[in-house]
N, C-alpha and C positions, 0 to 999 in steps of 0.2 A: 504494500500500500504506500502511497505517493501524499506527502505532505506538503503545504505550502504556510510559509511563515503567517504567524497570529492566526492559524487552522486552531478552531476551537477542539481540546480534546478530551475535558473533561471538567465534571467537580470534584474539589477534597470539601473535607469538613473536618477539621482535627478536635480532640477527646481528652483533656486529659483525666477521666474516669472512663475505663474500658467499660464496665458496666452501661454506661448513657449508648455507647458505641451497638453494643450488644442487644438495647434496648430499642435502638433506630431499626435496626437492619430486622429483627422481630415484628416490626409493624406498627412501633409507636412513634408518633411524631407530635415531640415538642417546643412549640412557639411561643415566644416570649411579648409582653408588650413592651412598648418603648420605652416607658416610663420605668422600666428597671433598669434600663439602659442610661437614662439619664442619674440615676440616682447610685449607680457603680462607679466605683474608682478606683478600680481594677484597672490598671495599665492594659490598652488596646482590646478591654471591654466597655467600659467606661462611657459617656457620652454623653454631656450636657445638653446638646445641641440635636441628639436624636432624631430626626424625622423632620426637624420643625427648625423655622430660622433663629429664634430666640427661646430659653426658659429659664424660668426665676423659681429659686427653692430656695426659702429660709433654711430648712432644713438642710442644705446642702454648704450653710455658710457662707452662701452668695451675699455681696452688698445690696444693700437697700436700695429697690428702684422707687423713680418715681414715675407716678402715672395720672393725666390730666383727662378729664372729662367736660368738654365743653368751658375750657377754661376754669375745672374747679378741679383743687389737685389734693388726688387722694394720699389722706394720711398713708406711711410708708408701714406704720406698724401694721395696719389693716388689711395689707396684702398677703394671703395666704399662699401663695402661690401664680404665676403667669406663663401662659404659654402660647406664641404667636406663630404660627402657621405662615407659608408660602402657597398664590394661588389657590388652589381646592385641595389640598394636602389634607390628609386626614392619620389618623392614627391606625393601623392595623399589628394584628400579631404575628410573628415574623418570626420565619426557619432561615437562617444563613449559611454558607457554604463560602468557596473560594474558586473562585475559574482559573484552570489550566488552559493556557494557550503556548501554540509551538514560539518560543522567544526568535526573531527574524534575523537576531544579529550573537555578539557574543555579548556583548553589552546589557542588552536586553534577558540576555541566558543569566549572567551574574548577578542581575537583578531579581532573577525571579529569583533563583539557589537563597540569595540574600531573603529576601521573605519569603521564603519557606524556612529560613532558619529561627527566623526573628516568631512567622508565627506557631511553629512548634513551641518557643520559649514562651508563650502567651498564653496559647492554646492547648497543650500538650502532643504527645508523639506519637498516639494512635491517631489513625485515618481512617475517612470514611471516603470513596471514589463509585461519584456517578460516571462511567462511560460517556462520552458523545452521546455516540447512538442510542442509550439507554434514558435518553432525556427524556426527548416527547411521551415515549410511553409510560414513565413515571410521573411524570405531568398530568399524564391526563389519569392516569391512577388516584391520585393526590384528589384531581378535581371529581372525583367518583366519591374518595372515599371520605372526604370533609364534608360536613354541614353548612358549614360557611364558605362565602364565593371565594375564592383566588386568586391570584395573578402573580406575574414572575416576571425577575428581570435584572439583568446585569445594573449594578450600582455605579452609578457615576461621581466622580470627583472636581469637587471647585471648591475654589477661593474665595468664591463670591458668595455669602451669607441667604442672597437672595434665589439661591438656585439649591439652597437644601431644602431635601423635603426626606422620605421613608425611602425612593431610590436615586439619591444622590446626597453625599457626605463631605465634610470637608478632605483640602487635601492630604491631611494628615495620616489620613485612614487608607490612601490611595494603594498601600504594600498589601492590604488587604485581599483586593481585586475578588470583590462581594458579587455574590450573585443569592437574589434575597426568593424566599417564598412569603407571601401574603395574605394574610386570612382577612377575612371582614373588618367593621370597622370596632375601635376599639373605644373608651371612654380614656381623655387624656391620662386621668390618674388610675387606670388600671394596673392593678400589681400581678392579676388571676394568668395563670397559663393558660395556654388552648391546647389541651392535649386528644388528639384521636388515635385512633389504631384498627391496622389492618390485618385482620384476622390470618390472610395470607403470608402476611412480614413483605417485608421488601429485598429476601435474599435476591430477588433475580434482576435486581437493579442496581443494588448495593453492594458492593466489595469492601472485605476491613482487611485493612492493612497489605493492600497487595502490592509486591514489587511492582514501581514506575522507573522506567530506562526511558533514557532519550539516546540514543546512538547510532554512528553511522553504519551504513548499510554493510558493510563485513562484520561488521558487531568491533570491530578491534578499540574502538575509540566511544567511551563514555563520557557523552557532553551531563548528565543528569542520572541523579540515580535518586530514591526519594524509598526507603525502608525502615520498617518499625524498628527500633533496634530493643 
């Protein structure tokens, strides 16, 4: 089979409780709201900024904003919390993953190697790998076996405050290279998971921890190698 640079070849989802890993590929899938993501401060889980252009959490330690209504400006104590939205952005509950694409350059190859090391340290060293070809019909799996409607879709990166929403992030996050699932909507301050499961499991979509090679075609030369160790 015949490659071409940035060929989409797959998802990881890394683990660090093999058990959670154990419990995907069985048939459970679970989704988080965003609001726990803002309210983490777990190094590259973490997220103030979650889905949404701006949010304010006393609780979080954040400074006092202010906020004006029709030129009458609300006491600062009396703000329990704020959360502003981009365009029709809404909140949903959200499965994440990582996109695998072929690197075009070697540049591009070091950079991936680089975050995949960075997010094994974050993430842990068990992996979960959707195939390519195993997308769509996990996909539509997903949209079978959930209650709530769906949608999907590689995450995007900006600098600009005005362009975050649930799929697109600051660029900080960009090592990431997210490709998110999306359930219904959710209420800002939800903390509840959305857990379903598929009585099937998803072994036939799902791989834990299977040797990934990138190498040239005699095999003699390995650009990428990616194993549990």
């Amino acid at each position: 089979m015949s490659f071409v640079p940035n060929q989409f070849l797959g998802l990881i989802k890394f683990f660090k409780n093999e058990s959670y890993l154990d419990a995907l590929i069985s048939g459970c899938f679970h989704c988080t709201p965003p609001e726990r993501y803002r309210l983490n401060e777990e190094k590259g889980i973490g997220d103030k900024y979650e889905s949404c252009f701006f949010s304010y959490r006393p609780d979080r330690g954040d400074e006092k904003i202010i906020i004006k209504v029709a030129d009458h400006e609300i006491n600062p104590d009396d703000i329990v919390s704020a959360t502003i939205f981009n365009r029709n952005d809404r909140d949903s509950w959200m499965h994440c993953w990582s996109i695998f694409r072929l690197p075009p350059d070697e540049l591009a190859l070091q950079r991936f190697k680089d975050d995949i090391v960075r997010m094994q340290s974050e993430f842990g060293n068990n992996y979960a790998f959707i195939h390519a070809h195993n997308l769509k019909p996990f996909v539509q799996r997903l949209t079978e076996t959930s209650e709530k409607k769906m949608y999907c879709g590689e995450v995007k990166y900006s600098q600009y405050k005005n362009d975050w929403g649930n799929l697109c992030k600051s660029l900080d996050f960009s090592y990431q290279r997210e490709y998110r699932f999306l359930f219904g909507e959710c209420e800002t301050s939800e903390m509840d998971f959305y857990i379903f499961h598929d009585p099937n499991g998803f072994d036939d979509y799902i791989q834990k921890n299977p040797e990934i090679k990138l190498e040239n075609k005699d095999k003699k030369i390995t650009w990428f190698q990616l194993l549990n160790k």
